[in-house]
N, C-alpha and C positions, 0 to 999 in steps of 0.2 A: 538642133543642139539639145543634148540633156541637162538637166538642170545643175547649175551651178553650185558647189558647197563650199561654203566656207570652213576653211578647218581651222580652229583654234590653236593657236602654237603653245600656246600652255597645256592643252591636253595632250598635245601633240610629244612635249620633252616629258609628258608622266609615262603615257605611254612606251614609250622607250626605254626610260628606268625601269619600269615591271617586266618591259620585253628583256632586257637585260637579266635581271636580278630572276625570274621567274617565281619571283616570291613577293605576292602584295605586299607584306609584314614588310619584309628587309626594303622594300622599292616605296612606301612608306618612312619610313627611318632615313632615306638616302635625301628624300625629297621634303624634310622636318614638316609633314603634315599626318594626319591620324589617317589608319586604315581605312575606315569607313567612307571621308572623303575623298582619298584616291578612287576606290570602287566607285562613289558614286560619279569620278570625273570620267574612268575606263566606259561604264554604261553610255554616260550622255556620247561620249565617241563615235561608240558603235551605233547607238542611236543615227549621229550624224550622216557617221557612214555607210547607214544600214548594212551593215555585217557583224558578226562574231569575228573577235581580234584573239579571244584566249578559248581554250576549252578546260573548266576549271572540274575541280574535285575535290576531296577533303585533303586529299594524299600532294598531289602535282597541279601546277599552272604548268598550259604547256600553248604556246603558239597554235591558231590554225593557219588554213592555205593563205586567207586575209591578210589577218596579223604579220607573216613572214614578207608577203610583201609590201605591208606597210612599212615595217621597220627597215628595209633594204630600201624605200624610196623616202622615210622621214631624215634620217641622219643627214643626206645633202640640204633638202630642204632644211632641215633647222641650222646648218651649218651657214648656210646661203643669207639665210634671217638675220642670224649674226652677223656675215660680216658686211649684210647691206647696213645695219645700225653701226658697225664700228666707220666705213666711211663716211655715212650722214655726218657721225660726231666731229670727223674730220676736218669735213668741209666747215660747220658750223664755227669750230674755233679757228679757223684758218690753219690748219693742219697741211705741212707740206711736207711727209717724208714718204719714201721709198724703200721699199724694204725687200732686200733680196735672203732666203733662203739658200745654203749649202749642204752638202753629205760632206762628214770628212773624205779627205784627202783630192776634193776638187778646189783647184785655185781659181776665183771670181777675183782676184786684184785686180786685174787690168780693164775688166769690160765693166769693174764698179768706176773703177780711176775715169775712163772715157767716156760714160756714161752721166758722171759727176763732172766734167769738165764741158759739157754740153749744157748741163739741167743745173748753172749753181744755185739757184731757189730753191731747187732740192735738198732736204736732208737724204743721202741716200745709207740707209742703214745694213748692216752683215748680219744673220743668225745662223748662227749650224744648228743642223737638225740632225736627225734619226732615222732610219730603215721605218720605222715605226708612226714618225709624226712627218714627214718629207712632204705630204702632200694637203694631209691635213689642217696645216696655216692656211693654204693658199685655200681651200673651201669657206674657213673659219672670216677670212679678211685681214689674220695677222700677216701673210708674205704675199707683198704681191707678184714676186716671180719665184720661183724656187729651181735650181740645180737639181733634177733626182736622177736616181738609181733606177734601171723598170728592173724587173714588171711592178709594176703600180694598177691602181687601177682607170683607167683612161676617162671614166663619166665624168661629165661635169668639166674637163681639162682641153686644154689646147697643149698639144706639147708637139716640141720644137727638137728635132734628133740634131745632137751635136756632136759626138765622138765614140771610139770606142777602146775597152781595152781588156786587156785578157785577167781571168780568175789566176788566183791560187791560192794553193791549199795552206793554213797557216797552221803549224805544229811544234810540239814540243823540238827544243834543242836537240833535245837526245832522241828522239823518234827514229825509228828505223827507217824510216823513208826522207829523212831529213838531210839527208847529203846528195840525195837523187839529183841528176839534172832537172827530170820532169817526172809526174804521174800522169796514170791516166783515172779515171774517177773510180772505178772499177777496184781500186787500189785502197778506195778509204771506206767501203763495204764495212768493214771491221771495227771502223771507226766511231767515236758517239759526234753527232753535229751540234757544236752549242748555237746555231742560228737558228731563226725560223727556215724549216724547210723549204716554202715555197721563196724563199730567196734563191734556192740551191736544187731546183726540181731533175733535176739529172742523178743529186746524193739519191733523193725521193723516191726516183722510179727506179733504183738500181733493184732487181728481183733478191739476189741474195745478200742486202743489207742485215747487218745482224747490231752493228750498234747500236747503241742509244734504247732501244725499250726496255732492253732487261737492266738494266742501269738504272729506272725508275724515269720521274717525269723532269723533263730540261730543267736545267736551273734559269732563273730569270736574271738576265743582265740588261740595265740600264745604259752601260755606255759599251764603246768597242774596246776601250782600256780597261773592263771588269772582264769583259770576254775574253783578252788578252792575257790577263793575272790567272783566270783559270785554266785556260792551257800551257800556263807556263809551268805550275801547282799542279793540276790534278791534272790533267791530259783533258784530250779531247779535240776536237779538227773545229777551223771554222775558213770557209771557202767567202774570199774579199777579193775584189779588186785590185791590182796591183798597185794602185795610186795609194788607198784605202792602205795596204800590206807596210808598203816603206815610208807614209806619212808617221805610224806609231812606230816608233824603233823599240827593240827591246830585245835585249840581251840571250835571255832563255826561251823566242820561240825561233821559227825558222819559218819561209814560206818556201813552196817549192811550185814552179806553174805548174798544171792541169793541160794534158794535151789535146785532147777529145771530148772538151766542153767547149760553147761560143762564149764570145767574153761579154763584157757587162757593157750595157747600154745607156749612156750617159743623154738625156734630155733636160729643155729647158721649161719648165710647168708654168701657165696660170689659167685663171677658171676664164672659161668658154663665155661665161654670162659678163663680162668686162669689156668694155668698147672704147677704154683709155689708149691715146694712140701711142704713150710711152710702152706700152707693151711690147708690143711687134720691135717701135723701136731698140729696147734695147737689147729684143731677142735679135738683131740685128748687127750692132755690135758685139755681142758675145762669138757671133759667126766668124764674123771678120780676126775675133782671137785665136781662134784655133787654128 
């Protein structure tokens, strides 16, 4: 075996700011410590891990091969750290809840209801989440089972396929394609996407997309009810779920399905590294609801 290194987890979240920020100064400022001592934490690092993490210059900080794959393997690991300290604390105070994660427009009533009527010791708790943060609790320690949407990304997870259901396109009222039966994707080429793409890799790979670049850069929307307001306001397509589509009602947009795309793939997430047997189980009632 080679030799064993301990890595610091405090060097470890500096690193990742600066990997972030690319900028000592501002990755500094984020972390309220002085330039100088960031550097000199980034050194002892690479010391540790005998490698170069950055290749610097007056001009640019910029990742090497090292570096890119440290920060693709630190973020679980410090995620992991976390939420082994948030159950320590749990246990400590005699902490008894449950906490299940949702995407809108998926209903958990019933397998939280039977799940709570098994485990009444349980506090069993609800949080909606985000395209964005869906799986991210469940590494962190805040959910310990979470409802997601794929593609996600599968490291780190156990996940459990539970249903499926078909895309469509969500658009203004008045849109031309808004009275269609159906589209096919091919059809919203034209269109600007307010999602992230890789929610929607089929808009993606359409060769002759023309919306959204010359438009400038996506606007950022925090919920799916901001996403909603701008397509209803300014135009613009965003391709949801159908559960996700008639969960938000709203007057001024329209959905219309998608024929020639597969639909969305509804799984039940928690981290791989947990050996609580409430897991499995209540990925086991949730099956029985569907």
């Amino acid at each position: 075996m080679g030799d064993v290194v301990d890595v610091d987890l405090r060097k470890l979240r500096y690193f990742v700011v600066v990997a972030e920020e690319l900028h000592f100064g501002r990755a500094a400022e984020r972390l309220h410590i002085t330039q100088p001592v960031l550097s000199r934490q980034i050194r002892a690092l690479e010391q540790e891990l005998r490698a170069q993490l950055f290749a610097r210059n007056k001009q640019t900080t910029e990742l090497t091969a090292a570096g890119r794959q440290l920060l693709e393997d630190a973020r679980p690991l410090l995620a992991a750290a976390q939420a082994l300290h948030r159950r320590v604390q749990q246990a400590e105070h005699g902490s008894s809840a449950f906490t299940v994660g949702f995407m809108p427009g998926i209903t958990v009533t019933g397998a939280v209801r039977a799940f709570s009527a098994r485990h009444p010791e349980l506090s069993v708790q609800v949080v909606r989440t985000s395209w964005v943060d869906q799986v991210q609790g469940v590494h962190e320690g805040l959910l310990d089972v979470s409802f997601v949407r794929l593609p996600v990304d599968h490291r780190g997870l156990k996940l459990r396929p539970l249903f499926r259901e078909p895309r469509v396109a969500v658009l203004p009222a008045g849109h031309r394609l808004a009275g269609k039966e159906s589209v096919v994707i091919a059809d919203l080429a034209a269109e600007r996407l307010l999602q992230d793409p890789d929610a929607v890799p089929e808009w993606r790979d359409l060769p002759e997309r023309t919306g959204g670049e010359e438009a400038g850069p996506r606007p950022s929307f925090a919920t799916v009810e901001e996403k909603l307001e701008h397509v209803a306001t300014s135009g613009g397509v965003l391709v949801l779920p159908l559960s996700t589509a008639v969960y938000y009602t709203h007057t001024d947009v329209a959905h219309v399905p998608i024929d020639d795309i597969g639909p969305n793939e509804v799984c039940l997430a928690w981290s791989a590294d947990r050996r609580s047997p409430l897991l499995p189980e209540f990925a086991d009632i949730v099956a029985t609801q569907q």
